[in-house]
C-alpha positions in Angstrom: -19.8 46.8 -0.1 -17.7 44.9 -2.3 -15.0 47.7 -2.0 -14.7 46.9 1.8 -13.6 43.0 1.3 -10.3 41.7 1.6 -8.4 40.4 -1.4 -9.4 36.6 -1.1 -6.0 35.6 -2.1 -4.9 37.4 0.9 -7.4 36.5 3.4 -5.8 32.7 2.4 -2.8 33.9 3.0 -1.5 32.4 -0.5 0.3 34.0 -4.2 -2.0 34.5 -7.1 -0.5 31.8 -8.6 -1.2 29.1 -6.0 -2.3 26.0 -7.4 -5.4 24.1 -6.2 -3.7 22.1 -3.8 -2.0 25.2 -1.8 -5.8 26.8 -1.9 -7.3 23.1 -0.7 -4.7 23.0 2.0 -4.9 26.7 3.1 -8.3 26.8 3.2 -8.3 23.5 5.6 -6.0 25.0 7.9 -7.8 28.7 8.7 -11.3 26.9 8.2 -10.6 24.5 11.3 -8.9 27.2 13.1 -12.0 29.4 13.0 -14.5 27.2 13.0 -17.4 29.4 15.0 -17.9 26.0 17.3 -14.5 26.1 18.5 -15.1 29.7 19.2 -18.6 29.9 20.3 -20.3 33.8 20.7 -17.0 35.0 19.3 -18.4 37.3 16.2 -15.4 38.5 15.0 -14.3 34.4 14.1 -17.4 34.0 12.8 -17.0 36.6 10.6 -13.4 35.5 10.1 -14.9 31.9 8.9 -17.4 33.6 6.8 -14.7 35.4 5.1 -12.6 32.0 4.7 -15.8 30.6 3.1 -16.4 33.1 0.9 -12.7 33.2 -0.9 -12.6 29.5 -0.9 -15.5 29.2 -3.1 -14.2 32.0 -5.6 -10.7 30.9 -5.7 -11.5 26.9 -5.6 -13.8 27.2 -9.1 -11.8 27.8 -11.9 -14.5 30.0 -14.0 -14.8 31.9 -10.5 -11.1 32.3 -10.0 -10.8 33.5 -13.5 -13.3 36.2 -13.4 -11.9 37.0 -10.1 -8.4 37.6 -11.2 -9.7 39.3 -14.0 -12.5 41.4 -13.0 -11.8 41.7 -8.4 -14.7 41.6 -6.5 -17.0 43.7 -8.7 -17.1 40.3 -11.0 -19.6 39.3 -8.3 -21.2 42.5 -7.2 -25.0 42.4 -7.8 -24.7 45.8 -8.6 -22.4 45.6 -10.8 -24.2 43.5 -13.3 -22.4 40.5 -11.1 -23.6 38.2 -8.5 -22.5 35.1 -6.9 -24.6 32.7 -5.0 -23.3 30.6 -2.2 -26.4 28.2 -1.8 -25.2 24.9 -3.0 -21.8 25.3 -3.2 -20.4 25.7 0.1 -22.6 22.1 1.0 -20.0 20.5 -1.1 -16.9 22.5 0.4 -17.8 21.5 3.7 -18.6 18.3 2.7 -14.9 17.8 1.3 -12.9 19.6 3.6 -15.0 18.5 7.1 -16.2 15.3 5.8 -19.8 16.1 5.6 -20.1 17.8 9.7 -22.3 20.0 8.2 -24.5 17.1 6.5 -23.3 18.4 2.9 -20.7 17.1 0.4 -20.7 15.9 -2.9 -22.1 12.7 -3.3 -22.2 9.7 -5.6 -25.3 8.8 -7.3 -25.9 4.8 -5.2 -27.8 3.8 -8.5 -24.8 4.7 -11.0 -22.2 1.9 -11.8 -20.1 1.4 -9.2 -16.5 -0.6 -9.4 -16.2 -3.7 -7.6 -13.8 -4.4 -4.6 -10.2 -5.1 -5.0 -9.6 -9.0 -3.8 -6.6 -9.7 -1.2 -4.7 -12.6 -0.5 -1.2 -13.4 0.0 0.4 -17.3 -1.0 3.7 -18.5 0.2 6.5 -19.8 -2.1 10.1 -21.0 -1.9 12.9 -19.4 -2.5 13.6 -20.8 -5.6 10.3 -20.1 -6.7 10.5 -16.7 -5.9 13.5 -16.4 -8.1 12.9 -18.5 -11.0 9.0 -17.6 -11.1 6.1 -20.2 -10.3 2.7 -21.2 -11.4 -0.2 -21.2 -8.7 -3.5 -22.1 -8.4 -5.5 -20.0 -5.3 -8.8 -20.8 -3.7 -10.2 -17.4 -3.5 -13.7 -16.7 -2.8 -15.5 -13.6 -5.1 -19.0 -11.8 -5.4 -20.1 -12.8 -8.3 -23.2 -11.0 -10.5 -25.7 -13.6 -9.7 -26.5 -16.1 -12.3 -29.8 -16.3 -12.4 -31.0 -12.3 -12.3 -27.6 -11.6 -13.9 -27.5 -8.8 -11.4 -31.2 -7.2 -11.4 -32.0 -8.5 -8.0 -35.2 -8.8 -9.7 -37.1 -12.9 -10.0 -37.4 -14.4 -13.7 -39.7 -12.2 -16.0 -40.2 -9.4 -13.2 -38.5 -5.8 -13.4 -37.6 -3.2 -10.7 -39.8 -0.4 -10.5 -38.2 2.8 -10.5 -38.3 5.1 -6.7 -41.0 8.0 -7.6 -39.5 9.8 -4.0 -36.4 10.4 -6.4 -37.1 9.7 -9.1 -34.4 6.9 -10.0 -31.5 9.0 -8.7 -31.2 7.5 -5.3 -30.9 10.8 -4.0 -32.6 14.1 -2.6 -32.0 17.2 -2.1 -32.5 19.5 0.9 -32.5 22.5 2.3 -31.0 23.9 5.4 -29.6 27.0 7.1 -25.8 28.0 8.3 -24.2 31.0 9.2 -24.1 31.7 5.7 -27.8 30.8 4.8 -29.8 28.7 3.0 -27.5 25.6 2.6 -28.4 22.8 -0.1 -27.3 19.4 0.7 -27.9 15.8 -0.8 -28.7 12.3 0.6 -29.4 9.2 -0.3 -33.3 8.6 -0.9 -35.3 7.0 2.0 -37.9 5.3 -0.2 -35.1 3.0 -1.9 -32.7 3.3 0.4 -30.6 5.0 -2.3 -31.0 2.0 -4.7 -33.1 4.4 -7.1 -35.0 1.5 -7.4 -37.7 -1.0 -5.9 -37.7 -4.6 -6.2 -41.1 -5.7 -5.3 -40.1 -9.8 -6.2 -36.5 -10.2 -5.6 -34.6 -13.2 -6.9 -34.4 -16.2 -5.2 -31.0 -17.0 -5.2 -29.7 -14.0 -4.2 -32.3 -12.2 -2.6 -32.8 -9.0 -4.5 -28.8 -8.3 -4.0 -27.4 -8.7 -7.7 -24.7 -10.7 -6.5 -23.8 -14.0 -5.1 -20.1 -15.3 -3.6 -18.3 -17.9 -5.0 -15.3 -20.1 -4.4 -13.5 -19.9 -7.5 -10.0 -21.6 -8.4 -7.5 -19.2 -10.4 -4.0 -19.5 -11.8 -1.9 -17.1 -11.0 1.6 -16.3 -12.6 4.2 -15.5 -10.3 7.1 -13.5 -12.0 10.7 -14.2 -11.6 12.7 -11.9 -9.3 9.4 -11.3 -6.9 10.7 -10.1 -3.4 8.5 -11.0 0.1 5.9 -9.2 0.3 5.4 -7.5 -2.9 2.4 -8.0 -4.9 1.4 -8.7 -8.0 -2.4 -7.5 -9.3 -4.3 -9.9 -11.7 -6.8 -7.0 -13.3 -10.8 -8.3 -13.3 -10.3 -11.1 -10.6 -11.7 -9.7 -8.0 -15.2 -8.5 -6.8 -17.8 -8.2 -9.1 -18.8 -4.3 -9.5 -22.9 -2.9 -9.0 -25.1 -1.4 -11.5 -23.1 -2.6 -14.6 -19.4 -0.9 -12.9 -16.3 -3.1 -13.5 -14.7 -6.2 -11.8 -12.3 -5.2 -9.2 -8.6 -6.5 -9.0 -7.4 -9.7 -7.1 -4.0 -8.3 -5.1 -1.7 -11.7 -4.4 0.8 -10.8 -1.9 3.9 -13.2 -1.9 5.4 -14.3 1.6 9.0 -16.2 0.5 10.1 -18.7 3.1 13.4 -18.3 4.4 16.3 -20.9 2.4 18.7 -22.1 5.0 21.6 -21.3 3.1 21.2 -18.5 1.0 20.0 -15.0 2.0 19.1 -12.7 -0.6 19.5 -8.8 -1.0 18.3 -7.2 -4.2 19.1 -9.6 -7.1 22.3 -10.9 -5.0 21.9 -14.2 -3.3 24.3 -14.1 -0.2 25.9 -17.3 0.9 28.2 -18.0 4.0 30.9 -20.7 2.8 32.7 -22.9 5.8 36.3 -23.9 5.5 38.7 -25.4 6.9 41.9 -24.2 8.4 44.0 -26.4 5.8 41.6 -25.5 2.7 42.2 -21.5 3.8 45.8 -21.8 4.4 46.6 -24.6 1.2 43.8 -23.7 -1.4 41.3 -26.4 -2.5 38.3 -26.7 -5.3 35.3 -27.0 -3.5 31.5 -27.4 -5.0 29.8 -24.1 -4.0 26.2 -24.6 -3.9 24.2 -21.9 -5.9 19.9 -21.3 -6.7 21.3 -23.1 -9.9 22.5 -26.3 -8.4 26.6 -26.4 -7.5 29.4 -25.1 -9.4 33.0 -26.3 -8.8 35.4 -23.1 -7.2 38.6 -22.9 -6.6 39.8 -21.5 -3.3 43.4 -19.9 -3.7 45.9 -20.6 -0.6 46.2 -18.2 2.4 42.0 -17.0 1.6 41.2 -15.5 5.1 37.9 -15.0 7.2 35.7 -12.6 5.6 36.7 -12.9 1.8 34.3 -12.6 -0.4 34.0 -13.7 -4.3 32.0 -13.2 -6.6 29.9 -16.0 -8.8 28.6 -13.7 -11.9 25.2 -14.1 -12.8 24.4 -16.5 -10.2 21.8 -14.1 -8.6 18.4 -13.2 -8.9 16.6 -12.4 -12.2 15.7 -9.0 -12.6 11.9 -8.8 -12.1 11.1 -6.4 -14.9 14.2 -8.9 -17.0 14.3 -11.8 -16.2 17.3 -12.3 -18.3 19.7 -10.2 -16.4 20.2 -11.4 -13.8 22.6 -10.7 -10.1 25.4 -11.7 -9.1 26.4 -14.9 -5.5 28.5 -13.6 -3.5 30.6 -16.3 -1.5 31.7 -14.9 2.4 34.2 -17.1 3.4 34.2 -18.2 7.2 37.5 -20.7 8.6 36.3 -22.6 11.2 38.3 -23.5 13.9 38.7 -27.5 14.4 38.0 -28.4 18.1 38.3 -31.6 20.4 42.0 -32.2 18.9 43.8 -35.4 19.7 47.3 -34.8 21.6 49.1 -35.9 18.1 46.9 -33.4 15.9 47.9 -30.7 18.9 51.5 -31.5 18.5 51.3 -31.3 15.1 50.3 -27.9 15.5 53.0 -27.0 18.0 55.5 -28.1 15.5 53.6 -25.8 13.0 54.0 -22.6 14.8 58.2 -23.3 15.9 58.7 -23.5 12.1 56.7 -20.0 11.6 58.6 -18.8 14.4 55.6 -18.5 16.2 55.5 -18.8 20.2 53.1 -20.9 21.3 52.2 -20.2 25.4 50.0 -22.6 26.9 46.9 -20.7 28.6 47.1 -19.7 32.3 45.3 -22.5 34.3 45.2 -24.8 31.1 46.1 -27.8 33.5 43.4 -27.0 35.8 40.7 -26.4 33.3 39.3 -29.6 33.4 36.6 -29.8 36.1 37.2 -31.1 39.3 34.9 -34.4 40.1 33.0 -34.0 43.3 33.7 -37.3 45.9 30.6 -37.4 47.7 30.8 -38.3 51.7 29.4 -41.6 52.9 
């Protein structure tokens, strides 16, 4: 009796107000947990999953929902001057949350229009090219509505004939029974395959398919400020879609090749300047090389390892802007000069006395030099 059942909302364990998603997902969750085949000759999970069933399909229907929140259980109580049939629905709901175990599930008609396939490819550029933006032209090859049958599948002056087994649908209906009953469940048609249609002289060029593939050569716009491996999507340039449905998308993936001297994070270009230990401890005016060619600098005295400055609007462009743009920064690294001449060393000795720097000679200095083996007659 309807009096008996459990509030559905509670046999979900959810609010009142729980939107579709929390009823989706909390109906996933007890419905695999109490499935009767992971529980097989237990009655009372059977009955659990029945239950489950039964206030998923109230409470995932809107008109259902509403007539339940307004009315309880009598809204469906045959009694009651209410009623609620299961056939046909719970198909679908297994269907969607089980994907289709039970052979049910909502289906798409295979003769309506269907949207074509999305086209990927990725290119390489240059750094440069990356941040200033590039024209390229890609070899891509596409399925293309065939020219000839201009997508019938059908020969010149010939039509398809439509499936009589479903009756141009593509798809049939049957019948079969659950713990719950009689379950209706659709398929595609086995006469046409789910076409909805038979082509009894297909076209010779593409062979009763519609469609034909095609190396094609397209331009493609690269936008200033693109970073690896972000993509850009050129709408209508990819597959061609079935039954009269649109062209897909062609997806171009950029790869930039590494620069060997700048690095890049965001819109700042990072850059790694060598000096020498007289430019650092004097100051000089050096060309700094930038994406925009060199610009002179001037390098105050004393600059230590590890400074950084800043070149304003030396960066990347913005990719949604290309007019604003980042900034260079400039990380200063003194090198240290090696293989020094006794006179340059001296030089240096002299250097540190007037710092007042002491200058000790490393332990086993003399003795660094490696010995030279005499080999014995």
């Amino acid at each position: 009796m309807a009096a008996e059942k459990r509030d559905y909302y509670e046999v979900l364990g959810i609010e009142k107000g729980a939107s579709d998603a929390d009823i989706k997902k909390a109906y996933r969750r007890l419905a695999k947990e109490n499935h009767p085949d992971l529980h097989p000759g237990d009655a009372e999970c059977e009955a659990r999953f029945k239950e489950i069933g039964e206030a998923y399909a109230v409470l995932s229907d809107a008109d259902k929902r509403s007539k339940y929140d307004q009315f309880g259980h009598a809204a469906f109580d045959p009694s009651m001057g209410g009623g609620f049939d299961f056939t046909g629905d719970l198909g679908d709901i297994f269907g969607d949350i089980f994907g289709g175990m039970f052979g049910g599930g909502r289906q798409r008609r295979p003769d309506g229009p269907t949207r074509g396939e999305n086209l990927r490819i990725s290119i390489a550029v240059t750094f440069e090219e990356a941040a200033f933006g590039c024209d390229k032209e890609l070899s891509v090859a596409r399925v293309e509505d065939c020219p000839d049958c201009k997508g019938s599948g059908c020969a010149a002056g010939t039509t398809a004939e439509v499936c009589q087994q479903c009756g141009g649908s593509g798809m049939v209906r049957q019948q079969q029974r659950s713990p719950f009953g009689i379950v209706s469940t659709t398929g595609p048609c086995p006469g046409c395959k789910g076409k909805g249609k038979i082509i009894h002289q297909p076209c010779g060029t593409c062979h009763g398919q519609g469609s034909v593939r095609k190396q094609r050569k397209i331009s493609a716009s690269i936008p200033a400020g693109i970073d690896d491996g972000q993509t850009v999507c050129l709408k209508g340039l990819g597959h061609a879609g079935k039954n009269g449905g649109p062209v897909g998308d062609l997806l171009v993936t950029v790869r930039v090749n590494p620069h060997p001297l700048f690095k890049r994070e965001g819109t700042s270009v990072l850059y790694e300047l060598p000096l020498s230990f007289v430019q650092a401890a004097l100051g000089a005016e050096l060309e700094v090389p930038t994406i925009d060619g060199k610009v002179k600098y001037t390098i105050p005295e004393g600059t230590q390892t590890g400074t950084v400055f800043r070149l304003k609007g030396k960066g990347i462009p913005h990719i949604r802007s290309k007019n604003v743009r980042g900034d260079q920064f400039v990380t200063v690294k003194v090198v240290t000069p090696e293989n020094l001449g006794e006179a340059q060393k001296q030089l240096l000795r002299e250097f540190a006395r007037a710092t007042g720097e002491t200058i000790s000679a490393p332990t086993g200095a003399a003795d660094s030099k490696p010995e030279k083996k005499k080999h014995k007659k």
